[in-house]
Backbone as CSV, one residue per row, in Angstrom:
resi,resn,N_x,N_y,N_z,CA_x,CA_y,CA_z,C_x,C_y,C_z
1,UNK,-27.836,-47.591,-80.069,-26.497,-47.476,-80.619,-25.575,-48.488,-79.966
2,UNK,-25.367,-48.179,-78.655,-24.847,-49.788,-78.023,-25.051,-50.507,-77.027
3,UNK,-26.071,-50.170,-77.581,-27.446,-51.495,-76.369,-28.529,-50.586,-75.356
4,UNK,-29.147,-50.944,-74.890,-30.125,-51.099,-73.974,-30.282,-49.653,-73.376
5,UNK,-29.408,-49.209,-72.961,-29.094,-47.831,-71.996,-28.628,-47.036,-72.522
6,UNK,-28.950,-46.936,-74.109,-28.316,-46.367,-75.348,-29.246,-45.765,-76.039
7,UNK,-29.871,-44.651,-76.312,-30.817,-43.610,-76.973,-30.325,-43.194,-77.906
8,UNK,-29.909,-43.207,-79.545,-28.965,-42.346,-79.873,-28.050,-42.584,-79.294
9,UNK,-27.045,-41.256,-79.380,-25.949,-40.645,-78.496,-26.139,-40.598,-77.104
10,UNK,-27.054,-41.006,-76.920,-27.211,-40.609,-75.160,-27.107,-41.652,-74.478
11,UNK,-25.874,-41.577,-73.319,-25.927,-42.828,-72.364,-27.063,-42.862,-71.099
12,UNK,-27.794,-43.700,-71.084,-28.845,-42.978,-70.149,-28.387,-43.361,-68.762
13,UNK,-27.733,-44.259,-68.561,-26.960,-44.584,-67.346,-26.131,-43.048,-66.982
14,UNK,-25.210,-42.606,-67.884,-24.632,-41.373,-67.500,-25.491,-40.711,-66.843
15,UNK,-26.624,-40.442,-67.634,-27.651,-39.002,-67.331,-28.488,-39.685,-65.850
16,UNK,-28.764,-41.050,-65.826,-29.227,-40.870,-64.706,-28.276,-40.831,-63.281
17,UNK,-27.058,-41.141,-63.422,-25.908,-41.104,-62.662,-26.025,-39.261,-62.337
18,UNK,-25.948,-38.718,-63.185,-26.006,-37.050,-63.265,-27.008,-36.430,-62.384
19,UNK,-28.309,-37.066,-62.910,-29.547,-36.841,-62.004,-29.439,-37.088,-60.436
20,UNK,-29.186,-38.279,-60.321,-29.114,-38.885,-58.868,-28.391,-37.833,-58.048
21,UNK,-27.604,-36.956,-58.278,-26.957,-36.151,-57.307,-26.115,-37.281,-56.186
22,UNK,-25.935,-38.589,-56.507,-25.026,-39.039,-55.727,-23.744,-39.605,-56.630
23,UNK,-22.968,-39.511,-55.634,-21.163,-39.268,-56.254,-20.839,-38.448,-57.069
24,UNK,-19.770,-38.346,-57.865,-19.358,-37.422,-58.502,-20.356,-37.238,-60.022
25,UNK,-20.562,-36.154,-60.391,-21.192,-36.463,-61.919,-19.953,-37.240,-62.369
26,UNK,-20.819,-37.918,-64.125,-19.672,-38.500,-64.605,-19.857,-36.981,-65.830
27,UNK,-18.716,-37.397,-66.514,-18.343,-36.359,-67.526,-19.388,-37.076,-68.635
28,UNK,-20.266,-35.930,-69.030,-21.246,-36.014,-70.032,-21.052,-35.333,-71.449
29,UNK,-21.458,-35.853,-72.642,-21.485,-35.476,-73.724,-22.491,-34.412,-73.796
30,UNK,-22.374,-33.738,-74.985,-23.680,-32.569,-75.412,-24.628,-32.881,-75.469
31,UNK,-24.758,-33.903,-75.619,-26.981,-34.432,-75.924,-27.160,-35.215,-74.508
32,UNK,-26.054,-35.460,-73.953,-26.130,-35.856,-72.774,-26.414,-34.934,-71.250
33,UNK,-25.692,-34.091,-71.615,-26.020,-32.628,-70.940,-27.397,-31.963,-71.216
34,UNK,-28.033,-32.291,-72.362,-29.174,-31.769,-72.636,-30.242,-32.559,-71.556
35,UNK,-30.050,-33.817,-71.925,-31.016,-35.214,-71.214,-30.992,-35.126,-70.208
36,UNK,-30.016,-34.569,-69.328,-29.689,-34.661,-67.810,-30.675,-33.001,-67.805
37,UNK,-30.255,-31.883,-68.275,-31.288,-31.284,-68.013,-32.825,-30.937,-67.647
38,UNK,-33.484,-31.829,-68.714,-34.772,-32.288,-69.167,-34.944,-33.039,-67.829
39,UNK,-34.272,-34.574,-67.644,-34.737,-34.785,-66.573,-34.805,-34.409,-65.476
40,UNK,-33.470,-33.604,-64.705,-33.282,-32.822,-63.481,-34.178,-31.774,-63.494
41,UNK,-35.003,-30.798,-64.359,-35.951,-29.544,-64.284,-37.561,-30.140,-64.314
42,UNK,-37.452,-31.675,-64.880,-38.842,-32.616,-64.491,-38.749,-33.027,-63.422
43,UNK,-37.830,-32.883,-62.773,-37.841,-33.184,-61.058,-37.535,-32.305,-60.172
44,UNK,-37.848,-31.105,-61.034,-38.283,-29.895,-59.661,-36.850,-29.245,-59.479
45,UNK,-36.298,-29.655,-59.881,-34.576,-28.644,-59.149,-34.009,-27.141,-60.255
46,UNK,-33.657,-27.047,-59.294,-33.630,-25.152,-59.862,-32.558,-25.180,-61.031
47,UNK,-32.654,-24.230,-61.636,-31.375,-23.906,-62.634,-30.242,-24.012,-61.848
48,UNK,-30.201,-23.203,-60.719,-28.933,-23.253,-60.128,-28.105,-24.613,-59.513
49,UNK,-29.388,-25.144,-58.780,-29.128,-26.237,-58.645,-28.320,-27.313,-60.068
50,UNK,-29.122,-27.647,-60.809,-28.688,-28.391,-62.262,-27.376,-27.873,-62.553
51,UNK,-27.135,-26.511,-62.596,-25.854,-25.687,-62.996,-24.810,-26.273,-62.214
52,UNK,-24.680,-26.001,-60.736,-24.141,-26.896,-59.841,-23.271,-28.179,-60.683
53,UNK,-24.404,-29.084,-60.206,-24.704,-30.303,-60.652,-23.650,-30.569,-62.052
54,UNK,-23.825,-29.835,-62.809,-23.645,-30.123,-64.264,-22.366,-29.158,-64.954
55,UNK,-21.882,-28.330,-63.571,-20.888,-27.400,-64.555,-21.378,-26.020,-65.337
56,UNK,-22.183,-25.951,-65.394,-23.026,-24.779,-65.911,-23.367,-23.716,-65.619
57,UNK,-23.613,-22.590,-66.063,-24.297,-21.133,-65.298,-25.670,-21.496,-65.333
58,UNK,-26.306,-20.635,-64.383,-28.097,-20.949,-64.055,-28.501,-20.337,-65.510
59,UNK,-27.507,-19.683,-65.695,-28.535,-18.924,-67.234,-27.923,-20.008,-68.371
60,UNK,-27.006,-20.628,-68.671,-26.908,-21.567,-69.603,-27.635,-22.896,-69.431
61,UNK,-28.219,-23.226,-68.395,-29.212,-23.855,-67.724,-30.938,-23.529,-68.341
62,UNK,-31.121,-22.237,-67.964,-32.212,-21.774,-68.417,-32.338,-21.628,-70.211
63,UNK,-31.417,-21.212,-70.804,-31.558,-21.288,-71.994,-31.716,-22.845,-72.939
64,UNK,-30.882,-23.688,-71.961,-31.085,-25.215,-72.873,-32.551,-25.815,-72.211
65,UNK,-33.381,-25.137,-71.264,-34.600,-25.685,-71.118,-35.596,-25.115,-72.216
66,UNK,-35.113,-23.380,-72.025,-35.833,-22.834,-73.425,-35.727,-23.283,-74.598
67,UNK,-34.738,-23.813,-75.015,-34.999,-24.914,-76.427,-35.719,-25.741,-76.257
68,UNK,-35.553,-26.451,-75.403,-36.194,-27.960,-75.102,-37.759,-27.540,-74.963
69,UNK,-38.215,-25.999,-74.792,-39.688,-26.212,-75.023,-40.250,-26.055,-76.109
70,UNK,-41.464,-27.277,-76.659,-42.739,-27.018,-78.038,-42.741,-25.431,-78.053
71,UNK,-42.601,-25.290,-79.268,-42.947,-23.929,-80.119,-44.631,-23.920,-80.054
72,UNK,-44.880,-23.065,-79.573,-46.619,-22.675,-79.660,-46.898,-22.105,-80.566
73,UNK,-48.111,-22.488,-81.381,-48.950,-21.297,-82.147,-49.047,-19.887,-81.443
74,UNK,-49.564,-19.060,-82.024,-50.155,-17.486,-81.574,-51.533,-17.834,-80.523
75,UNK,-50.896,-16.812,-79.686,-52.024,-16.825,-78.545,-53.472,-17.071,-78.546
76,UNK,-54.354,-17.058,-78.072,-55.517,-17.311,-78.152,-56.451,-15.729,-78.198
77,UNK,-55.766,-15.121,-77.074,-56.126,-13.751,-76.961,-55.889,-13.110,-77.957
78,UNK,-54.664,-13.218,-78.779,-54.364,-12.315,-79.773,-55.153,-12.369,-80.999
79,UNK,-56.246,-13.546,-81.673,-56.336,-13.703,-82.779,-58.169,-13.880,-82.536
80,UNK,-58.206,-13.215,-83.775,-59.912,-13.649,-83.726,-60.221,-14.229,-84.845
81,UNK,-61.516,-15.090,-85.113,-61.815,-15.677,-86.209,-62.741,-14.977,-87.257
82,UNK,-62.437,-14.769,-88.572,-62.800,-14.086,-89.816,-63.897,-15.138,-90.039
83,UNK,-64.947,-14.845,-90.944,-65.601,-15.825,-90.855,-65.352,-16.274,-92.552
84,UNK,-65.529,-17.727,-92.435,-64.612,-18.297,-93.880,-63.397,-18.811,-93.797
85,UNK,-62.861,-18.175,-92.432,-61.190,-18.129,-92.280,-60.982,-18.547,-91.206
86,UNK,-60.251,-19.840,-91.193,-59.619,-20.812,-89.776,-58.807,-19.715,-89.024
87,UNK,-58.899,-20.139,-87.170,-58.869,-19.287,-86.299,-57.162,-18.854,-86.103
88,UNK,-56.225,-18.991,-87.040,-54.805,-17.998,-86.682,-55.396,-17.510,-88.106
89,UNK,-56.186,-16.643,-88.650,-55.874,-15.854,-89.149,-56.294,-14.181,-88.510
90,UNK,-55.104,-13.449,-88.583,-54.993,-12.279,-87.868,-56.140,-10.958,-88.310
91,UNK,-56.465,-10.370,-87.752,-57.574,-9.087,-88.112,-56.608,-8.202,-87.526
């Protein structure tokens, strides 16, 4: 969008400024707040911590990681295979 350090909407300079935990955060946008999440919980630091960090409650923290995870199929345990019938179909 406007150049190099530009994802979309996302400044990635911001988010890694955010990450670094040095100086002040800068003031981040919404998809920017997301990105800084993603990366700060791939580097090990707690909800609370990030919350800190970012202005946030540990539980508004925890919930924007819960989006950010792949939707899974049905368990493995839960489903058995019919025969004829590919393995999510339920008995």
């Amino acid at each position: 969008m406007y150049g190099d350090t530009w994802v979309g909407d996302v400044d990635l300079v911001a988010v890694e400024r955010a990450a670094s935990l040095r100086g002040d955060c800068p003031e981040l946008q919404p998809a920017e707040v997301l990105e800084a999440v993603r990366v700060m919980a791939g580097r090990g630091m707690s909800d609370v911590a990030i919350g800190r960090r970012l202005g946030l409650s540990d539980k508004t923290v925890m919930r924007r990681r819960v989006d950010m995870e792949p939707v899974t199929g049905p368990r493995s345990d839960n489903v058995r295979t019919v025969s004829g019938h590919g393995p999510d179909v339920r008995v």
